[in-house]
N, C-alpha and C positions, 0 to 999 in steps of 0.2 A: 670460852665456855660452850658446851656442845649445846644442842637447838632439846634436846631431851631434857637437862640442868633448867633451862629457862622454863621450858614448860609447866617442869615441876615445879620453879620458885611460884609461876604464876597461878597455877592452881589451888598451892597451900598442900602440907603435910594432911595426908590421910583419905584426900580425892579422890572420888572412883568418876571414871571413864565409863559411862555405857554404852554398849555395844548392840549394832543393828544391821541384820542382813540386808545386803542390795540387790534386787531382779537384776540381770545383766543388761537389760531393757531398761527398764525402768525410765533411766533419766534421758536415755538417747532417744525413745519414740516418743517422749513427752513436749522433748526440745523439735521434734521432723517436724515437715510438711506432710499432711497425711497421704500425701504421693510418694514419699521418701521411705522406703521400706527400712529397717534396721540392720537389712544385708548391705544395704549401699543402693538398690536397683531402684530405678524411676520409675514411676506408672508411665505405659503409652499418655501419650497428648499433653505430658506436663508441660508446664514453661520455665525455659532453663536459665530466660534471662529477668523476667516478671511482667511478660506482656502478654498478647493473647498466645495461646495455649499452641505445642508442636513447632516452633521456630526458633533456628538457631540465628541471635541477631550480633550483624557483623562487624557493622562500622555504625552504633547507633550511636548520634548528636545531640538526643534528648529519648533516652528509653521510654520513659511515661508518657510520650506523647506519638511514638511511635513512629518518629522523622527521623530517615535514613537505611542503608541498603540492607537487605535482607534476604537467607532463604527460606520460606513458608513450604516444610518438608509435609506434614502428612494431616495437618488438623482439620477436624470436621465440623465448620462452622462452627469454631468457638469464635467468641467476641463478635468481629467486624471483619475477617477474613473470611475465606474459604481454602482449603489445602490441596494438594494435587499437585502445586507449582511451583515452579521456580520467582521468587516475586522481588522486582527490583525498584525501590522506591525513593523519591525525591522529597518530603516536604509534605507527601500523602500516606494517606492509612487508607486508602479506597484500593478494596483486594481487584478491583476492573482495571487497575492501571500496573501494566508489569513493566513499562518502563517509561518513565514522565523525565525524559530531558530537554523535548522537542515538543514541536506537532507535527514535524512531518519525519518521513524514514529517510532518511540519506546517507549512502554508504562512507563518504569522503566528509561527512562533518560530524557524524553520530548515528546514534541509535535512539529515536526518539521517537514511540507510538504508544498514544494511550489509546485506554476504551474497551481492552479487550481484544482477542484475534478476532474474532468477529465482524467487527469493526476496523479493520487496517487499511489503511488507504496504498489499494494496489500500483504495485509499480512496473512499469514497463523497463525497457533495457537503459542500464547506467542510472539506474536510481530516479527513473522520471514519470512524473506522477498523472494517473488518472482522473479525468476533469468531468468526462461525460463520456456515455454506451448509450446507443440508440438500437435498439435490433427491429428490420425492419417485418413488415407487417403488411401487404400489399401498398407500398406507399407509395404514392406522385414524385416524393422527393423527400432527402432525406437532410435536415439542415442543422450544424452546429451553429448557433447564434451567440452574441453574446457572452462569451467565454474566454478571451483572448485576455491577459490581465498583466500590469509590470512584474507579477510572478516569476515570468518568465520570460523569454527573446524568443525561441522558435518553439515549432509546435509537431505534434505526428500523430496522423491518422492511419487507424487501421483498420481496414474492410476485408472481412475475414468470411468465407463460404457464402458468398453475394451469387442468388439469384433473381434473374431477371422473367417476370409474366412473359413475356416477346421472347422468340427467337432470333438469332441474329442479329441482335441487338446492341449498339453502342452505351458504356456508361461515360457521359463525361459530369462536369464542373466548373459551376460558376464561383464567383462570391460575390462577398455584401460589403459595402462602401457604407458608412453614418446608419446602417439599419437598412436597406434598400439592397435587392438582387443586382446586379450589374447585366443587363443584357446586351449591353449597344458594341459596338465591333470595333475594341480597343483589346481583343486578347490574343497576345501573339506567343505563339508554343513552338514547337521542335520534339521529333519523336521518332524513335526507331525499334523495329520491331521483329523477332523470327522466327519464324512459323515452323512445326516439327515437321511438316510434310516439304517444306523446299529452302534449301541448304542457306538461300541468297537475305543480306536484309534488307530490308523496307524501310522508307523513311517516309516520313510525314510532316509538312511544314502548313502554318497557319499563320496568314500577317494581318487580315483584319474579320478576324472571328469573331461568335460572339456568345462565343462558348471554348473550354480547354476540352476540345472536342477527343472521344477517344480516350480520354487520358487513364481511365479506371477498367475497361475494359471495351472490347473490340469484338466484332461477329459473336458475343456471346452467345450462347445457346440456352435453351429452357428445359431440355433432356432431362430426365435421373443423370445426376453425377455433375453435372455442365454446369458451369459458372466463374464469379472471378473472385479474386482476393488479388491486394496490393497494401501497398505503403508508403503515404505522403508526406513529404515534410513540407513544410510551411514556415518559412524563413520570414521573423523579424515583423509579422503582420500589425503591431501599430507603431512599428518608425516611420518619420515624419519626412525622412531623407532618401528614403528608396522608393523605388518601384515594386509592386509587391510582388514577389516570385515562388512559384511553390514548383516540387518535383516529384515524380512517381517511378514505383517499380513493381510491374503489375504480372501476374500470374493468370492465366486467362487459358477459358478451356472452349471451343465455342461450338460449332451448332454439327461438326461432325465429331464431336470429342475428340478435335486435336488442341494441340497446344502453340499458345501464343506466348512468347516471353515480349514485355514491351517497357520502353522506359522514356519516360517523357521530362521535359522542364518549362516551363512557359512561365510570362506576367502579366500585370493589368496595368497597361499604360496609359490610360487618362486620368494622370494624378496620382500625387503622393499622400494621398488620405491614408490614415489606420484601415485596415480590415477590420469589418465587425464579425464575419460569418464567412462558410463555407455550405455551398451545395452540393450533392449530388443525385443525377438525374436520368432519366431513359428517355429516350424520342418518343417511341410509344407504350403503351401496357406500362406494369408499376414495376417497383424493386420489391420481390414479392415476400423476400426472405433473408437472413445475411445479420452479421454485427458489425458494426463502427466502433470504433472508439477513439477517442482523443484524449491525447498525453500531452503532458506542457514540457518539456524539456528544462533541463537543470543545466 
């Protein structure tokens, strides 16, 4: 029996059918989101998936609560974001964190830096992290204390556009044993050195010093342009089994504006205490000007 026969039994003989115009609209913009036009096109800033407004979300694990990875294309402070960015998320809706897998940045285990660029904890070469800057300031001496931690095994300092008050001036380096300077003449070094103006090297040796004499810089000068910059590592400063040994490679301009190339290694032999600290210092006048910084090594 066709579907027209049924109809008609169901109606009953003599039934009228009323008839009623439809807008072509009508029932489609009644059913939209008042961001959903009737052509098909979205308002800018809508949300595609139901969360705050301008983000296509990719891999979400709980959409309503807004845990899991995202990109936050163009919105403007709708909700709890802010738009502009690329926003990668763990487990947070906080628009300050664009990537929360970590706390620190390390190339060989991940990408892990919250807080904002702003906020990124600088890394020096192969992924290793900065602990302290000190930029000096006419100072007596310039001392990382305190900073050495199981973080890490070895450590590197770098003294970058170091001027000295004094001309012709040594910079060396002592360190700190339980909190305390080490001054007494247990520090035995090795050092060679060569000078632009004569072809031959230099060596320098020290067996009961009391100081890593030299080691940062040598006949510095006080000139416009004159100074030194280097790079120390610091091997292993609180194991309980060595001797503590640190090494330098020092760039050095000095009081006629020649050039020193110097590279030193030295330790502190009385006792296998941790290192707490590292100095550095001038015979006379201060370190007038210059930045430090110490990296913990990965």
């Amino acid at each position: 029996m066709s579907n027209a026969r049924n109809l008609a039994n169901l109606l009953g003989a003599g039934t009228t059918i009323a008839t009623a115009s439809i807008a072509d609209d009508a029932i489609t913009s009644a059913k939209l989101d008042t961001n959903i036009a009737v052509d098909g096109s979205v308002t800018a800033g809508t949300e595609l998936i139901g969360n705050v407004s301008g983000r296509i979300l990719l891999d979400s694990s709980a959409s309503g609560t807004d845990v899991g990875e995202e990109f936050l294309l163009d919105a403007s402070a709708s909700g709890t974001d802010v738009g502009g960015k690329i926003l990668f998320e763990e487990g947070t809706d906080d628009p300050n964190t664009l990537i929360n897998v970590g706390t620190n940045f390390d190339f060989r285990q991940e990408m892990g830096f919250s807080g904002g660029f702003s906020n990124l904890t600088e890394l020096g070469d192969n992924g290793d992290v900065l602990l302290s800057t000190i930029v000096a300031s006419a100072d007596d001496e310039i001392d990382f204390v305190d900073l050495f931690s199981s973080s890490f095994r070895d450590y590197e300092l770098i003294g970058s556009n170091i001027h000295t008050s004094a001309d012709n001036i040594a910079v060396s380096v002592r360190v700190f044993v339980g909190g305390s300077i080490k001054s007494d003449s247990h520090y035995r070094s090795a050092r060679i050195s060569n000078y632009s103006g004569d072809a031959a090297y230099r060596g320098g040796v020290e067996q009961t010093d009391t100081e890593f004499a030299k080691f940062v810089g040598e006949h510095t000068g006080n000139a416009a342009g004159e100074g030194t910059n280097f790079r120390m590592t610091i091997y292993d400063p609180l194991g309980t089994d060595n001797l503590k040994s640190i090494e330098t490679k020092t760039s050095c301009i000095d009081r006629n504006a020649d050039h020193f190339l110097m590279m030193a290694s030295g330790h502190y032999k009385n006792g296998v205490a941790a290192l707490t600290g590292i100095r550095f210092f001038v015979a006379s006048g201060t370190i007038a000007t210059g930045t430090f910084k110490l990296y913990g090594k990965r």
